[in-house]
C-alpha positions as CSV (number, residue, x, y, z in Angstrom):
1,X,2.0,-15.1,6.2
2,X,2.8,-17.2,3.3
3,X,5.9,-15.8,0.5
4,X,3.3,-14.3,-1.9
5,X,0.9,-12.7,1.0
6,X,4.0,-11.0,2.1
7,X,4.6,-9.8,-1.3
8,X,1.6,-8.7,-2.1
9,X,1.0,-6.3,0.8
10,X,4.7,-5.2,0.3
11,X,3.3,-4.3,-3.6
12,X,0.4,-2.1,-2.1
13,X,2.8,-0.5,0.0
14,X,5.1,0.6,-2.4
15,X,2.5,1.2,-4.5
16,X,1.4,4.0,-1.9
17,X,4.7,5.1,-1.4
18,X,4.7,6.1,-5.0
19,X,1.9,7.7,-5.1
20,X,3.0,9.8,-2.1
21,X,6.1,11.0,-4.3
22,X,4.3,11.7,-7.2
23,X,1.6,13.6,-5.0
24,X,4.4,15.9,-3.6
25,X,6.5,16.4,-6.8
26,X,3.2,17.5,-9.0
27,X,2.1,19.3,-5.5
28,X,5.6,21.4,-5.9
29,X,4.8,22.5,-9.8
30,X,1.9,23.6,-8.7
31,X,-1.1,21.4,-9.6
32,X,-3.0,20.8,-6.6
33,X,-5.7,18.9,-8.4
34,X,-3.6,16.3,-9.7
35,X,-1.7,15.8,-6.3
36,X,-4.7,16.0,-4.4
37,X,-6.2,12.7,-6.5
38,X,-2.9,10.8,-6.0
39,X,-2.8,11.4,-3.1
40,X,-5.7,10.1,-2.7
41,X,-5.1,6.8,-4.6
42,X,-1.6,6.5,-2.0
43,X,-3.9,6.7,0.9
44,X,-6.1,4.3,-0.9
45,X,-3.3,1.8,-1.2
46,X,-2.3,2.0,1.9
47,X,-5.3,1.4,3.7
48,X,-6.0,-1.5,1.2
49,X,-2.4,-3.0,2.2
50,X,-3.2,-2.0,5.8
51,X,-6.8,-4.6,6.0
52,X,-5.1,-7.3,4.0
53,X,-1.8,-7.1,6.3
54,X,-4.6,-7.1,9.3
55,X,-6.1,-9.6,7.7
56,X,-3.7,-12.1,7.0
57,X,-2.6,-11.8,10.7
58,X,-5.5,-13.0,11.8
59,X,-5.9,-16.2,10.0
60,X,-4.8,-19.2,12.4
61,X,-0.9,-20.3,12.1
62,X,-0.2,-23.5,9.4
63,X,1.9,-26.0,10.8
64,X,5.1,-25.7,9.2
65,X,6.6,-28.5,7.5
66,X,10.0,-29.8,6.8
């Protein structure tokens, strides 16, 4: 996994984690509906970050070179 394909899927999973806190602190003041769509765009995020983490480790290995 190259520097910026690491990064990337580290992006979409903060990106979920985010989402996750905002989903619980609008959860706590009471409006479901806006919690319930962010947390649907965290699990969207994660799952994204999921395939292209799955994805990248399954491309063959690059020789390395010094």
């Amino acid at each position: 996994m190259t520097q910026t394909e690491h990064a990337h899927v580290v992006e979409l999973h903060t990106k979920a984690a985010y989402a996750h806190t905002a989903a619980a602190h609008i959860h706590s003041s009471s409006d479901h509906a806006s919690a319930q769509e962010l947390a649907r765009k965290a699990l969207k995020c994660s799952l994204e970050a999921a395939r292209y983490a799955e994805k990248i480790a399954n491309e063959p290995l690059s020789p390395v070179e010094f």
